[in-house]
PATIDO-929329 format. One record per residue (C-alpha): residue number from 1; residue in one letter; z, x, y. Coordinates in Angstrom, 2 decimals. Each point is the difference from the previous one (the first is absolute). Example, Ala and Ser with C-alpha at 12.3 -4.5 7.8 and 13.67 -1.06 7.14 Angstrom:
    n  res       pz       px       py
    1    a     7.80    12.30    -4.50
    2    s    -0.66     1.37     3.44
END
This chain:
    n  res       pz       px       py
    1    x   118.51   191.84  -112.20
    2    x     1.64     3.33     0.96
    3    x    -3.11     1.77    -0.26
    4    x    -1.88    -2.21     2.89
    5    x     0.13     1.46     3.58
    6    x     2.36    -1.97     2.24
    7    x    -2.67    -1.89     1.80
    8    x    -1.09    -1.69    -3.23
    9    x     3.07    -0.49    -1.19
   10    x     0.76    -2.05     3.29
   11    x    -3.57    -1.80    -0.81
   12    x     1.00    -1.03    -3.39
   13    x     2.98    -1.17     1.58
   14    x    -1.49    -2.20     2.59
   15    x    -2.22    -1.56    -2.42
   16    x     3.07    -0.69    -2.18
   17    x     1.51    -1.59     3.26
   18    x    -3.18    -1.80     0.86
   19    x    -0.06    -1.35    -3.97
   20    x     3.33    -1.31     0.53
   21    x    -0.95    -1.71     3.41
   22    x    -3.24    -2.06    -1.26
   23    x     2.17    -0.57    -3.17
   24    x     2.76    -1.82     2.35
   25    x    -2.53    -1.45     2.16
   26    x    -2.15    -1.47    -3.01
   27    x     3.25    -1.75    -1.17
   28    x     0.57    -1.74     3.35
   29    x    -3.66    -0.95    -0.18
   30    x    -0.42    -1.49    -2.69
   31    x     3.23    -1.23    -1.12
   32    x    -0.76    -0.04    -3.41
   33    x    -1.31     1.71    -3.24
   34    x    -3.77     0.03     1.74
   35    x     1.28     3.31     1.59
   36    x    -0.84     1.39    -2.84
   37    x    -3.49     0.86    -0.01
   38    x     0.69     1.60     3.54
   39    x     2.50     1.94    -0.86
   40    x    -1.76     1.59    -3.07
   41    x    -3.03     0.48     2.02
   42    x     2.57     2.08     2.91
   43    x     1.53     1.78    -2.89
   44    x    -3.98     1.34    -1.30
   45    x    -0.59     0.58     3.79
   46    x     2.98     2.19     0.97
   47    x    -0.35     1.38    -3.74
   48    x    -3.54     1.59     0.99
   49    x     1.56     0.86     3.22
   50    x     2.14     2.24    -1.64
   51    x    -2.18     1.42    -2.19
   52    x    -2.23     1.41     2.86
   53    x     3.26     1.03     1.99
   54    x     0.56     2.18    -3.48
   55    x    -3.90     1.15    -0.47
   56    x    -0.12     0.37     3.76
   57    x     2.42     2.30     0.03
   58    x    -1.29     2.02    -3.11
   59    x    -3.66     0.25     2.11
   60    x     1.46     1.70     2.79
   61    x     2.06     2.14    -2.41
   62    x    -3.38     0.88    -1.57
   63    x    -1.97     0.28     2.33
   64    x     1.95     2.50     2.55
   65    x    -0.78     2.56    -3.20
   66    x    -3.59    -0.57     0.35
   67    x    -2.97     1.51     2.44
   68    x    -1.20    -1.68     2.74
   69    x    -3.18    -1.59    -1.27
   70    x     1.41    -0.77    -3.91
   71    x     3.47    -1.58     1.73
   72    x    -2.11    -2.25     2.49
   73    x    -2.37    -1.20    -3.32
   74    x     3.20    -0.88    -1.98
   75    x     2.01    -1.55     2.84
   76    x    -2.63    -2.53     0.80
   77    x    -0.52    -0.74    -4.12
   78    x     3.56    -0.33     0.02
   79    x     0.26    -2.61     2.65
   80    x    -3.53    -2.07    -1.59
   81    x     2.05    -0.19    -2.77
   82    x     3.19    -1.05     1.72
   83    x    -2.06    -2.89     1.76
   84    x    -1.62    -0.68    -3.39
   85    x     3.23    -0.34    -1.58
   86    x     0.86    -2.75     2.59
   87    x    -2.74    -1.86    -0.62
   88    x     0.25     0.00    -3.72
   89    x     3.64    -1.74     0.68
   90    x    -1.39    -2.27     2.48
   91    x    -2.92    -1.14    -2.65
   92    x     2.53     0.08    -3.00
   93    x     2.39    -2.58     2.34
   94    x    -3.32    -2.24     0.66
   95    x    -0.55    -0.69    -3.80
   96    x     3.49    -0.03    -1.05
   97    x     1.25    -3.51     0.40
   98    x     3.54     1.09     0.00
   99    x    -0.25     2.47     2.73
  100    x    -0.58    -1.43     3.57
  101    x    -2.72     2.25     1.85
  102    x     2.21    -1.06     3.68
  103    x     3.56     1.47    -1.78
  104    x    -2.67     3.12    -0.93
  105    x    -1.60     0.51     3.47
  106    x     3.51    -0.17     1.46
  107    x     1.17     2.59    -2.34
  108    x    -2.66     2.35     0.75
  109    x     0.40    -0.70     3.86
  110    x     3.59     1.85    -0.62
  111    x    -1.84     3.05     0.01
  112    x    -0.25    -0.28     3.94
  113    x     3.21    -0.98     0.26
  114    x     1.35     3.22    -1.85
  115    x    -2.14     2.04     1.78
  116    x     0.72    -1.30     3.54
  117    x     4.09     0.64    -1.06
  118    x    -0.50     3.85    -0.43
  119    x    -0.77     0.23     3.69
  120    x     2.98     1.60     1.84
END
């Protein structure tokens, strides 16, 4: 993780944070093995969190070598794909019955959360 800049490095580490905090919260919840199902569906949430904390941050790396016109084409594929990517999870959690879609959409909401904690 050395080779991330420090802001996603402090991302991954809020979503990490976050993970642990619906984790703990799930268990209080449901007070059982039922939690589960949420909790896998957090862990594929915050897992596809972090993987477009890591592409993220290879797009910008990419595209500050780029010209004007080619680096505002392959931002915006970049982030369609990012968003497509987040849907994919969201369907795969919908047909899984072992994945709960809430644990996923709660995992995925991280991404706000990690983002609102780089502000100074």
């Amino acid at each position: 993780m050395a080779k991330y800049s420090e802001p996603a490095r402090r991302m991954i580490r809020i979503e990490a944070w976050a993970l642990l905090v619906i984790v703990i919260a799930s268990l209080v919840y449901y007070r059982s093995l039922a939690f589960i199902p949420f909790v896998l569906g957090a862990c594929c949430g915050v897992g596809v969190n972090v993987v477009k904390i890591v592409w993220l941050e290879h797009t910008v790396q990419r595209g500050m070598t780029m010209s004007g016109t080619e680096a505002i084409r392959y931002v915006r594929t970049q982030m369609f794909l990012r968003h497509l990517l987040t849907a994919a999870v969201l369907l795969l959690s919908a047909f899984v019955p072992f994945i709960d879609l809430l644990g996923t959409a709660a995992g995925i909401l991280t991404w706000q959360v990690a983002t609102w904690g780089l502000k100074p």
